[in-house]
Structure formats: C-alpha cells, structure tokens
VOBA-1610 file (N, C-alpha, C; in pm, whole numbers, padded with zeros to 5 digits, always signed):
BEGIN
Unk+00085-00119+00000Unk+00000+00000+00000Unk+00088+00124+00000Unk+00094+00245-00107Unk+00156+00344-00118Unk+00056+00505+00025Unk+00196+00468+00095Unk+00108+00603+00224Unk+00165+00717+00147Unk+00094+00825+00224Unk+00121+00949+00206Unk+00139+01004+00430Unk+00212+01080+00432Unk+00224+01133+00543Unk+00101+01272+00560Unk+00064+01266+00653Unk-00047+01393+00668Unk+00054+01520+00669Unk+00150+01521+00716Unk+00269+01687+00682Unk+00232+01714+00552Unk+00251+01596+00446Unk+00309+01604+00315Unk+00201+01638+00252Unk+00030+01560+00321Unk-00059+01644+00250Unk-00131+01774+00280Unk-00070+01776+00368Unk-00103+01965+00410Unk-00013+02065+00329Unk+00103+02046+00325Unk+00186+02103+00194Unk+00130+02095+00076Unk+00043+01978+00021Unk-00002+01992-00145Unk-00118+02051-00080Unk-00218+02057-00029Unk-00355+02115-00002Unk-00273+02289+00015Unk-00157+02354+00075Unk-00125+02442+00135Unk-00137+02521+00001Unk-00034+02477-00095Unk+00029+02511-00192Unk-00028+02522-00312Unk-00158+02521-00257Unk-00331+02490-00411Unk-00233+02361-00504Unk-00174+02274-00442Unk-00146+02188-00598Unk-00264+02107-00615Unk-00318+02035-00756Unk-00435+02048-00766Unk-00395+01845-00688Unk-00464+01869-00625Unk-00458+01750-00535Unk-00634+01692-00501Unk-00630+01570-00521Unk-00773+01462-00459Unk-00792+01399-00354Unk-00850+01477-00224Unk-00887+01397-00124Unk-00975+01349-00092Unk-01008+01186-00084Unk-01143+01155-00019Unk-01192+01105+00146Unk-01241+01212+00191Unk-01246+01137+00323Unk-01347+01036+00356Unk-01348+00907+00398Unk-01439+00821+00415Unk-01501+00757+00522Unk-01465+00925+00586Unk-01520+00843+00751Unk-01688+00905+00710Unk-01751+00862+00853Unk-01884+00905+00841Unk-01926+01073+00864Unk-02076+01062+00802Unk-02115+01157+00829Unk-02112+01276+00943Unk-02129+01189+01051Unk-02065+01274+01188Unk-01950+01326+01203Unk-01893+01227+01192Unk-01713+01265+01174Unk-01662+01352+01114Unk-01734+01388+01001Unk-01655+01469+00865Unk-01725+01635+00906Unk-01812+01605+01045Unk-01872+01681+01050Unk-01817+01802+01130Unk-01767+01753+01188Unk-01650+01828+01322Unk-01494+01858+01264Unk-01492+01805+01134Unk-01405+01869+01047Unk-01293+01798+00967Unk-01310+01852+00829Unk-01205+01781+00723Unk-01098+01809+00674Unk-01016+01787+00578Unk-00894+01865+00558Unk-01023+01959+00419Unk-00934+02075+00406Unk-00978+02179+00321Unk-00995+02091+00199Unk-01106+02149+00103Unk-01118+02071+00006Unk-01139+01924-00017Unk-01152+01865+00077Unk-01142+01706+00098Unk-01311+01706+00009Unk-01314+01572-00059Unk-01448+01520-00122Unk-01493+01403+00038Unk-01610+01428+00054Unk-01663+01311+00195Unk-01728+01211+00045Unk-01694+01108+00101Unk-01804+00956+00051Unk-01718+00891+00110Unk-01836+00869+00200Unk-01818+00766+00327Unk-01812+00606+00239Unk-01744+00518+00294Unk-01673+00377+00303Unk-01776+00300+00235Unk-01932+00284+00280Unk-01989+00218+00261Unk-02062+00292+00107Unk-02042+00374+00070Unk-02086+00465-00082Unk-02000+00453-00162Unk-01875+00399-00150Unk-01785+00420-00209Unk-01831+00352-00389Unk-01860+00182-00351Unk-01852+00117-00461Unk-01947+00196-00551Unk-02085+00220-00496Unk-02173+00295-00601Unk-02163+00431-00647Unk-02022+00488-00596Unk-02022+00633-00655Unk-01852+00657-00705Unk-01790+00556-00770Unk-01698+00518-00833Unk-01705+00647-00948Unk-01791+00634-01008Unk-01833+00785-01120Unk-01795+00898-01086Unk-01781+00921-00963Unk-01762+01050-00927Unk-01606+01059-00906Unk-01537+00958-00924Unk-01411+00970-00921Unk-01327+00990-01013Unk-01212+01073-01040Unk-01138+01088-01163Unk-01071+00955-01181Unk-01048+00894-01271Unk-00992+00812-01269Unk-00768+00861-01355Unk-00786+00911-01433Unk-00696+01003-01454Unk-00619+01072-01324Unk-00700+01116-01211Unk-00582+01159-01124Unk-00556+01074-00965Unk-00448+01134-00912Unk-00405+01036-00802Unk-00473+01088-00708Unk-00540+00958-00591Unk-00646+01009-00521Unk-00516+00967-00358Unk-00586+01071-00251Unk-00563+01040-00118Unk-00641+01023-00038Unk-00652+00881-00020Unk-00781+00828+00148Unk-00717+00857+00255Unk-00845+00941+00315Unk-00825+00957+00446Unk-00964+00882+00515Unk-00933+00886+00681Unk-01041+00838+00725Unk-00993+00877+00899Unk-01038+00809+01002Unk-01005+00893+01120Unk-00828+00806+01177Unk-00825+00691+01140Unk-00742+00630+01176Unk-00632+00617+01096Unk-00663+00555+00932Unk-00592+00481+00874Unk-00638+00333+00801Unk-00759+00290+00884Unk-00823+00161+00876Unk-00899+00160+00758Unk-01010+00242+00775Unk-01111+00237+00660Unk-01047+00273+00505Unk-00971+00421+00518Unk-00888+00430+00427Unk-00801+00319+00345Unk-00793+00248+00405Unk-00706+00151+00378Unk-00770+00037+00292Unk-00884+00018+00346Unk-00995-00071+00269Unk-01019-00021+00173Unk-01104+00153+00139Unk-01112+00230+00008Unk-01020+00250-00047Unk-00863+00211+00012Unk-00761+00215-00084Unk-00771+00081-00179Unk-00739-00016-00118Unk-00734-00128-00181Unk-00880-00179-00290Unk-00952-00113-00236Unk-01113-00099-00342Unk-01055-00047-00458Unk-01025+00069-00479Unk-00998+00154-00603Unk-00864+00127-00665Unk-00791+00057-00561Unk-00655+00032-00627Unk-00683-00134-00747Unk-00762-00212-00657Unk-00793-00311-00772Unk-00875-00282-00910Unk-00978-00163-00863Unk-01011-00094-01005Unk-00931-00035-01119Unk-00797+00004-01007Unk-00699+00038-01137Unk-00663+00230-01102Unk-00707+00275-00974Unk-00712+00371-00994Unk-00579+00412-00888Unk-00511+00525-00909Unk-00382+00585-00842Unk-00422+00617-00728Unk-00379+00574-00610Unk-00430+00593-00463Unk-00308+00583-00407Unk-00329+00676-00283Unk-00203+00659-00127Unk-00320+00671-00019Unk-00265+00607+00053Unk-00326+00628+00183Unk-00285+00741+00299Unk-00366+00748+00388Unk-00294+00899+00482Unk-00277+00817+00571Unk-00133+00798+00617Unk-00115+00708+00731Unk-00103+00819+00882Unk-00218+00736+00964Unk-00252+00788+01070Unk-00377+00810+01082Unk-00450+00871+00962Unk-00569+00942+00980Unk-00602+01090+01027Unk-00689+01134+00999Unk-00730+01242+01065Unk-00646+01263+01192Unk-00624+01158+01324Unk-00561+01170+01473Unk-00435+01214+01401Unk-00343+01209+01322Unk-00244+01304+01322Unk-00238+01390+01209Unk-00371+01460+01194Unk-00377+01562+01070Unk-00333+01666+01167Unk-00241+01783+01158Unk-00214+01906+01283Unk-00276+02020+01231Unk-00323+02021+01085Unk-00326+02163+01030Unk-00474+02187+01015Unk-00551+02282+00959Unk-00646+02342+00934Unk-00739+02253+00863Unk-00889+02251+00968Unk-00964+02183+00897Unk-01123+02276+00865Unk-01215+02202+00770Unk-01302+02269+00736Unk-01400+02236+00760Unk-01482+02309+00863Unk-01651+02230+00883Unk-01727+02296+00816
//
C-alpha cells in the first residue's frame, strides 16, 4: 500500500497543488471537520459512486485512523485507480480543517 504522510498532504492542499482527497469516515465525523477541500463519501458509498471519481488523477484516502482508508484504498486500487493512503488518519492531521 503506497502512504502518504499527513505533513506532506497539508503542503499539497497548502500550496493549491491540484490535489484529490477523499475522506471516508462518516457523516458525523466529517462533520467536526475535514482537511480543506477534501471530497466526503463515506466507506460504505464508495462502490456505487466510483463515477464521481477521476480516474486520470491520483487520489488520497483519508479516514479517522488509517483503517477504513485503507480498505477504500485497496477498493480503487484493484479498479486500477492511483491511490495513497494517509497514514494515521485524521488523529495526526495538525493543520487546518473545514466544517
């Protein structure tokens, strides 16, 4: 599984690079706050809203831990699509989030 460090994606979110985040925790969760720009589709939406995903660009799962992410990684990675995971989760995101 290819991680991404949460520092490293606060630098591409910082820096407007045009970057894809999906967070896949739940509704509640995403509710009290996400990284800026993050797309929410929660874990269990994932398979039926595949469409909404670029497939052309590289995506980053997040989720609160690391866990779920990890599952929507390996979902989209057998589809064929460019994924890292955020190792840690949200618990070690430090920077600015968006409710």
């Amino acid at each position: 599984m290819k991680e991404i460090k949460p520092e490293e994606v606060a630098k591409k979110v910082k820096s407007d690079e045009d970057v894809s985040v999906i967070d896949v925790r739940e509704d509640e969760e995403v509710a009290e706050g996400k990284i800026p720009g993050a797309t929410h589709i929660p874990l269990g939406e994932l398979p039926d809203r595949l469409d909404e995903i670029d497939q052309s660009k590289e995506h980053i799962m997040v989720c609160r831990s690391g866990g779920r992410s990890g599952k929507a990684y390996q979902l989209l990675d057998e589809k064929g699509y460019k994924v890292r995971n955020m190792s840690g989760g949200m618990l070690e995101w430090k920077d600015d989030v968006e409710k």
